[in-house]
C-alpha positions as CSV (number, residue, x, y, z in Angstrom):
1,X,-106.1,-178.8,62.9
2,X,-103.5,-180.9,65.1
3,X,-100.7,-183.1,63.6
4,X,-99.4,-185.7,66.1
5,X,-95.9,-186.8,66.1
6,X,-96.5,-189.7,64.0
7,X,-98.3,-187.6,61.0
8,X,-95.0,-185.7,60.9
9,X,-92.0,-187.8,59.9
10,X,-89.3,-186.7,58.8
11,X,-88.0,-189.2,56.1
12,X,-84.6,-190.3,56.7
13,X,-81.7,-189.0,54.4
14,X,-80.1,-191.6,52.1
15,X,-76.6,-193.0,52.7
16,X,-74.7,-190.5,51.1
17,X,-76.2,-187.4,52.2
18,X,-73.4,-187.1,54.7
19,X,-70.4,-187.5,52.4
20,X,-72.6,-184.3,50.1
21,X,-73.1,-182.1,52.5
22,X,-69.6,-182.4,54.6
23,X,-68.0,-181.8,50.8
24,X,-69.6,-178.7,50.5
25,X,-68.5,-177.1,53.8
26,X,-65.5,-178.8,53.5
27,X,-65.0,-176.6,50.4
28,X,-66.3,-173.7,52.3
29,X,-64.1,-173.6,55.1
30,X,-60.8,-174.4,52.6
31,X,-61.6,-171.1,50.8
32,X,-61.8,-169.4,53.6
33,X,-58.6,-170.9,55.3
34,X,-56.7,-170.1,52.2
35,X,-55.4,-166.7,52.0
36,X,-56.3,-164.1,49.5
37,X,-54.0,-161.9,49.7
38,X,-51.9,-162.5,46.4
39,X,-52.3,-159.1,45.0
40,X,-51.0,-157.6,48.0
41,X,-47.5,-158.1,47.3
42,X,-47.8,-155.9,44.6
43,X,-50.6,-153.6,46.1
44,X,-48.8,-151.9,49.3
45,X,-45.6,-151.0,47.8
46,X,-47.5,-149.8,44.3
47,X,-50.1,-147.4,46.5
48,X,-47.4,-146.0,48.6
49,X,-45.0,-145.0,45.2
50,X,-48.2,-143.2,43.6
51,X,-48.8,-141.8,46.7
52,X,-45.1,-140.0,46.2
53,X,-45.8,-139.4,42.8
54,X,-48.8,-137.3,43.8
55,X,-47.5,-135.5,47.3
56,X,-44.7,-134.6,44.5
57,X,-46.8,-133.1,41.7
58,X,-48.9,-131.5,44.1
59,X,-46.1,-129.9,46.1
60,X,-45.0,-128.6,42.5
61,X,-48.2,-127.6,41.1
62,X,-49.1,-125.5,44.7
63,X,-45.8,-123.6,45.2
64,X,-43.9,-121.8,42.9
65,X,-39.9,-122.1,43.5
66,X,-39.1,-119.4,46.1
67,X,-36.0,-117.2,45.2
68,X,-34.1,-118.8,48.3
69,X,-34.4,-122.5,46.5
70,X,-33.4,-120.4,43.3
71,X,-30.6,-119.2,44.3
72,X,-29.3,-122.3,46.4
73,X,-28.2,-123.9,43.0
74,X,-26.4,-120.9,41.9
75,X,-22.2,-120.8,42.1
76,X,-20.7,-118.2,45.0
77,X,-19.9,-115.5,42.3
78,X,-23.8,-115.7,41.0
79,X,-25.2,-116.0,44.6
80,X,-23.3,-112.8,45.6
81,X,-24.5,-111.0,42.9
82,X,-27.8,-111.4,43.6
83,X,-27.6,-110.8,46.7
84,X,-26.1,-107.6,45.6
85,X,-29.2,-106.7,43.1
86,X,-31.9,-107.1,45.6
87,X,-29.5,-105.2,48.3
88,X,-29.7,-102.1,46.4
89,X,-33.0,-102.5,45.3
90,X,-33.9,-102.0,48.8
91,X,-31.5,-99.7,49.1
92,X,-32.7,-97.7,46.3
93,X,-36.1,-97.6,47.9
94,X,-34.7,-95.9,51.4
95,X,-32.8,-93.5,49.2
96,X,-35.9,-92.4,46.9
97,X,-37.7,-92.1,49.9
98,X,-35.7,-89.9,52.1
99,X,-35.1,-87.7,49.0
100,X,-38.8,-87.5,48.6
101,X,-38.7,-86.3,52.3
102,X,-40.5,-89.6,53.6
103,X,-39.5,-91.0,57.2
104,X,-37.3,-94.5,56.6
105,X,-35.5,-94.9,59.6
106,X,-36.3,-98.3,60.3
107,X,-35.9,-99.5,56.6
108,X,-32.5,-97.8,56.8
109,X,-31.4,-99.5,60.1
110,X,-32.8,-102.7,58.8
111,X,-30.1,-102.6,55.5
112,X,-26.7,-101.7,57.5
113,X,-26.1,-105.3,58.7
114,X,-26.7,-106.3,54.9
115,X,-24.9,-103.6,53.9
116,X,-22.2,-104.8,56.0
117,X,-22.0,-108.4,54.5
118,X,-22.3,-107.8,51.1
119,X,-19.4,-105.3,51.5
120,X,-17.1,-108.0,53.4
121,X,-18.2,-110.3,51.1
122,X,-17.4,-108.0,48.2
123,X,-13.8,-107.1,49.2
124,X,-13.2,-111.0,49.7
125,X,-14.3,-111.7,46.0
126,X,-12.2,-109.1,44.8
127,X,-14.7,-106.6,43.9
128,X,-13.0,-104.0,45.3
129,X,-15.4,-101.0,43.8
130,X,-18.4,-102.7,44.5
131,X,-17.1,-102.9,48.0
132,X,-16.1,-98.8,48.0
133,X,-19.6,-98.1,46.8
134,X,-21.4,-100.3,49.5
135,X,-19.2,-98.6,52.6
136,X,-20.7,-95.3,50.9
137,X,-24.0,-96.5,51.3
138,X,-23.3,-97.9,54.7
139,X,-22.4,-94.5,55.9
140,X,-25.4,-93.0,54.4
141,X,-27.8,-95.8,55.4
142,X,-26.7,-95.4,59.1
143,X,-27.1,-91.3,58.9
144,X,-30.7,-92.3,57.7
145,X,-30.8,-94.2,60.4
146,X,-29.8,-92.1,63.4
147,X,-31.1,-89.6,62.1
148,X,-34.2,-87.7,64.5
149,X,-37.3,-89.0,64.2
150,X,-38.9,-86.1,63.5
151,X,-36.1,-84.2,61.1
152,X,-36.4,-80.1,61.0
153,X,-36.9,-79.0,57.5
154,X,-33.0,-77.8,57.3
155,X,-32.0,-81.3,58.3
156,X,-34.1,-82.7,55.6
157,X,-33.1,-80.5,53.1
158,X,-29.4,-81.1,54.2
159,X,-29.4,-85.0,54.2
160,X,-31.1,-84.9,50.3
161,X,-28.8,-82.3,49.3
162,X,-25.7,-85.1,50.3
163,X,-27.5,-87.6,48.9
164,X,-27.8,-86.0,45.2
165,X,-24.4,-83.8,45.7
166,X,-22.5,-88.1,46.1
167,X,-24.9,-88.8,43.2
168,X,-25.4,-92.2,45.5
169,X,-28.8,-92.7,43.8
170,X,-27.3,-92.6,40.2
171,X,-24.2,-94.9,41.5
172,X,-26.7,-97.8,43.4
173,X,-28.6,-97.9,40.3
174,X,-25.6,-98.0,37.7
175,X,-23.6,-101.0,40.4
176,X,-27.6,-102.7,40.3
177,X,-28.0,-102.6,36.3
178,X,-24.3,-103.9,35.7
179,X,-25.0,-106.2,39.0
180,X,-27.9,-108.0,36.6
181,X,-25.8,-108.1,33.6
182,X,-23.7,-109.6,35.5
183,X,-20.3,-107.3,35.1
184,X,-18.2,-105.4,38.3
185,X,-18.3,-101.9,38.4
186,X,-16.7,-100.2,35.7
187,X,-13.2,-98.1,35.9
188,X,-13.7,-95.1,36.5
């Protein structure tokens, strides 16, 4: 079947088929021309403070507090003290060990400079017995250290013998219990 160009007329559109139609894009293209951005004002600032809020709870949840941030609040007299405690817990290590007849050079020569601070640092707060004590250690810690690496059996037995015969054990762990109560060395 063939449909000539007369069979197929399109019917023309009444007179106010323009004025319709150019009202209904005109609409179209005003919406789109306007801007719908009115929540952002309020958006971009409110995502980035819960973003804060969250890196915040997440870097408190994930990391416990370290004992450097711990002790950054404390006063001077606090901070020294324990500094002092965990000194001469290490300390108390090296000496158990070398009693025991255990190699601890390199713990030994790691302590001096500590030693060496705390001491200074000791003698400046006034804690003049504290200070005494830790130039023992020093001396003892730096025989440790020097000492061969490979000690002969007399040299052991010689080194523990001056350890227990200065009771240095007893005194680091009496200066580290009154250290965490929080008291100076007693008066002897």
């Amino acid at each position: 079947m063939h449909l000539d160009d007369e069979e197929l007329k399109i019917p023309e559109p009444d007179a106010g088929f323009e004025a319709r139609i150019w009202a209904r894009v005109s609409r179209g293209i005003e919406a789109e021309a306007r801007p719908q951005r009115r929540w952002t004002w309020f958006a971009v600032p409110a995502l980035a403070a819960a973003a804060l809020v969250v890196a915040f709870l997440a870097g408190r949840v994930t990391k416990a507090p370290d004992g450097v941030t711990a002790i950054a609040y404390l006063p001077q007299e606090q901070l020294l003290r324990a500094a002092t405690v965990e000194h001469l817990d290490r300390t108390k290590i090296v000496l158990i060990e070398t009693s025991n007849g255990r190699a601890t050079r390199a713990r030994a020569e790691e302590l001096i400079s500590s030693n060496r601070l705390l001491r200074r640092s000791a003698t400046q707060a006034g804690q003049l017995q504290t200070a005494e004590l830790l130039e023992e250690v020093e001396r003892m810690l730096v025989e440790i250290a020097r000492s061969p690496e490979t000690m002969s059996r007399e040299e052991a037995t010689a080194l523990q013998a001056r350890i227990r015969e200065q009771g240095l054990l007893f005194r680091v762990r009496l200066l580290e219990h009154e250290q965490k109560q929080g008291k100076e060395l007693a008066e002897e």
